[in-house]
Structures are given as structure tokens and as C-alpha cells.
C-alpha positions, 0 to 999 in steps of 0.5 A: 363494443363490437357489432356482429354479422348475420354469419357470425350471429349464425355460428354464435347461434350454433355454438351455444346450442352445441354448448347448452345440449353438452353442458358445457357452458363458458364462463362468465368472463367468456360471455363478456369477451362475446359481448365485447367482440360481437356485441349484444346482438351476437351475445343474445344469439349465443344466448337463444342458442344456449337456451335451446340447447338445454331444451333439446337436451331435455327432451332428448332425456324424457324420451329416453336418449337417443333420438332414431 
């Protein structure tokens, strides 16, 4: 199993972000090559990043879309 950097937990951060609030999520084999290249640290930074996400997403929908 891999071991991931502060840098490469960063972006793996962002991209599950950007995933989790465009729904377009990875499949499962996906999330395992994550866990195999960056371990479980990366994995679980992809992860949060996925989790906030969706919260942005949401809330971005109760207050109507577009934030200004």
C-alpha cells in the first residue's frame, strides 16, 4: 500500500470535494486504486473531501443555487 504526501492529501482533498458537490463520484474499483497508490491516508482525504462536498451541495440548494 502506498503512502501519501501533505501535497498529494491536499489535492486528493479538493478532488473529492469537487466530486462530492458535482456528484459524480468514482467507482468502487477507483476508490481502491486511491487506497493502493496513496493509502489510507490519501484515501480518507478524498473521503472528507467527499463528505464536504455533498454538504456544500446542499446547502447551496436550501439557499436557492447560486451563492453571490
Amino acid at each position: 500500500m502506498g503512502k501519501s504526501t501533505g501535497e498529494e492529501n491536499s489535492n486528493l482533498y479538493t478532488r473529492g470535494v469537487n466530486e462530492g458537490r458535482s456528484g459524480d463520484l468514482l467507482e468502487a474499483s477507483e476508490l481502491l486504486e486511491i487506497l493502493e497508490v496513496f493509502g489510507e491516508d490519501g484515501m480518507r482525504s478524498y473521503l472528507m473531501g467527499v463528505v464536504e462536498g455533498e454538504a456544500d451541495a446542499t446547502e447551496d440548494e436550501e439557499d436557492g443555487g447560486d451563492k453571490e
